[in-house]
N, C-alpha and C positions, 0 to 999 in steps of 0.2 A: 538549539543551544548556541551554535556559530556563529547567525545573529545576534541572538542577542549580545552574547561577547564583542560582536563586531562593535555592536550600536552604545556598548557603554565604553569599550578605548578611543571612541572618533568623539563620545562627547566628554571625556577626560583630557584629549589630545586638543580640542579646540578651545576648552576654556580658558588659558594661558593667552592665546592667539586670538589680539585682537586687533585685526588691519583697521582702520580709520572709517569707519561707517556699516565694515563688511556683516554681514549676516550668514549665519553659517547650515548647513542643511544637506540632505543627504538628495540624489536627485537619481531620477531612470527617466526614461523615455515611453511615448509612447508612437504608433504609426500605422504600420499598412489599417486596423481593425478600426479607424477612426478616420481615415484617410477619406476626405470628398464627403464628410457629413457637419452639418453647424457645430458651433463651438461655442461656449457660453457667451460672447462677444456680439454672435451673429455671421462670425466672419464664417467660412467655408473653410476645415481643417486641411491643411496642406503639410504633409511629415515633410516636405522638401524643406519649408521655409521655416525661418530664425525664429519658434516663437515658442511659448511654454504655458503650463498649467501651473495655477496656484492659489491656493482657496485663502490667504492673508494678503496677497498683493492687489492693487486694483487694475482692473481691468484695463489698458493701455500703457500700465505701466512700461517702459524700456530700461531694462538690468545687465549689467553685465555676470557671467556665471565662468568662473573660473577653477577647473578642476584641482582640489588639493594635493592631489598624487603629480601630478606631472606639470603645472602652472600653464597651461594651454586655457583660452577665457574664448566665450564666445558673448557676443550682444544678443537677446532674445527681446519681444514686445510679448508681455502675457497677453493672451487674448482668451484663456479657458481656466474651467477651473478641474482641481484637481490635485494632486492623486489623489484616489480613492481607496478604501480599504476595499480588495476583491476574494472570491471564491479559489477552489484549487481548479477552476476552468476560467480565468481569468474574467469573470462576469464581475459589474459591481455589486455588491451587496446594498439592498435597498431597504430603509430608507439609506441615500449616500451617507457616510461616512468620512472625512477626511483620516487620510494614512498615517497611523500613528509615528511613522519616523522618517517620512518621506518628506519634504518641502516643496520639491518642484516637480514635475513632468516635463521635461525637454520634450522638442519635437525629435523625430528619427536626426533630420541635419543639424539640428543644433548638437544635440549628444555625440554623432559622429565626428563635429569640430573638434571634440576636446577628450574623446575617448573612443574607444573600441564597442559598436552597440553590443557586444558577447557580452560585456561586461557586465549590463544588466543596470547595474548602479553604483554609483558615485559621493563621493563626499566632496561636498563644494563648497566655496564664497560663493555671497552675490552681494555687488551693490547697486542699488539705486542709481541711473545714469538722468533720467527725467521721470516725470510721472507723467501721465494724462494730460495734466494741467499746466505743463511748460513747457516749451518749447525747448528741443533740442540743442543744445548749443556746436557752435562751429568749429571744427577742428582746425 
C-alpha cells in the first residue's frame, strides 16, 4: 500500500514540473548479480561504470539522470535494457516484462553518484545529452 501511495504523490508531484525536455521516472539500480555478464548492447556489465538500463531509450543513448530529492545528476550511456518486472527472489519473471513504475536501472556507480545504494530507489529527471546518432558536443 506504501508503494503504491508513494508511486501516485511522485506522479502528482511531477506533473506541474516541467524542466525543458526533462523526463521523469523512478530509477534503482542494479550490480554485483549482473556484474562481468553481457548486456543487451554486447558490451560486458561493469556496476563500476556510468551506464544504465532502459527498455524506451536506444541503446547508446547518453542522459543525464538527476536525483529529485537532493539535485546531485550523474551522465549514464544506456547500454541494457531493463528493469524488469521480478519474483520475491529477485529472479526475472519470464517471458521479461518491463517494470511497471521503474524507468531506469542505474549501474551500482552511477546510483551511488546521486544517492545512497540503501535506498533502493529514486525519483529522477533525465534528459537526453546525445543519442547514438550524434555526436557529443564539447564542453
Amino acid at each position: 500500500m506504501n508503494h503504491i501511495l508513494f508511486l501516485l504523490l511522485f506522479s502528482i508531484n511531477i506533473q506541474g514540473a516541467h524542466k525543458q525536455g526533462a523526463q521523469y521516472t523512478i530509477a534503482s539500480w542494479y550490480g554485483t548479480k549482473y556484474h562481468g555478464k553481457p548486456t543487451a548492447s554486447g558490451e560486458v556489465y561493469d556496476k563500476e561504470a556510468l551506464t544504465c538500463a532502459s527498455n524506451t531509450l536506444a541503446l547508446g543513448d547518453v542522459i543525464t539522470v538527476t536525483n529529485a530529492a537532493n539535485g546531485k545528476s550523474v551522465t549514464v550511456t544506456v547500454n541494457d535494457r531493463g528493469p524488469f518486472t521480478m519474483d520475491r527472489k529477485g529472479v526475472a519473471i519470464r517471458p521479461l516484462k518491463p517494470h511497471p513504475s521503474r524507468g531506469l536501472d542505474l549501474s551500482r556507480a552511477a546510483f551511488a553518484k546521486i544517492a545512497d545504494t540503501d535506498t533502493g530507489i529514486i525519483k529522477v529527471s533525465y534528459t537526453k545529452k546525445h543519442d547514438k546518432t550524434t555526436k557529443p558536443t564539447k564542453p
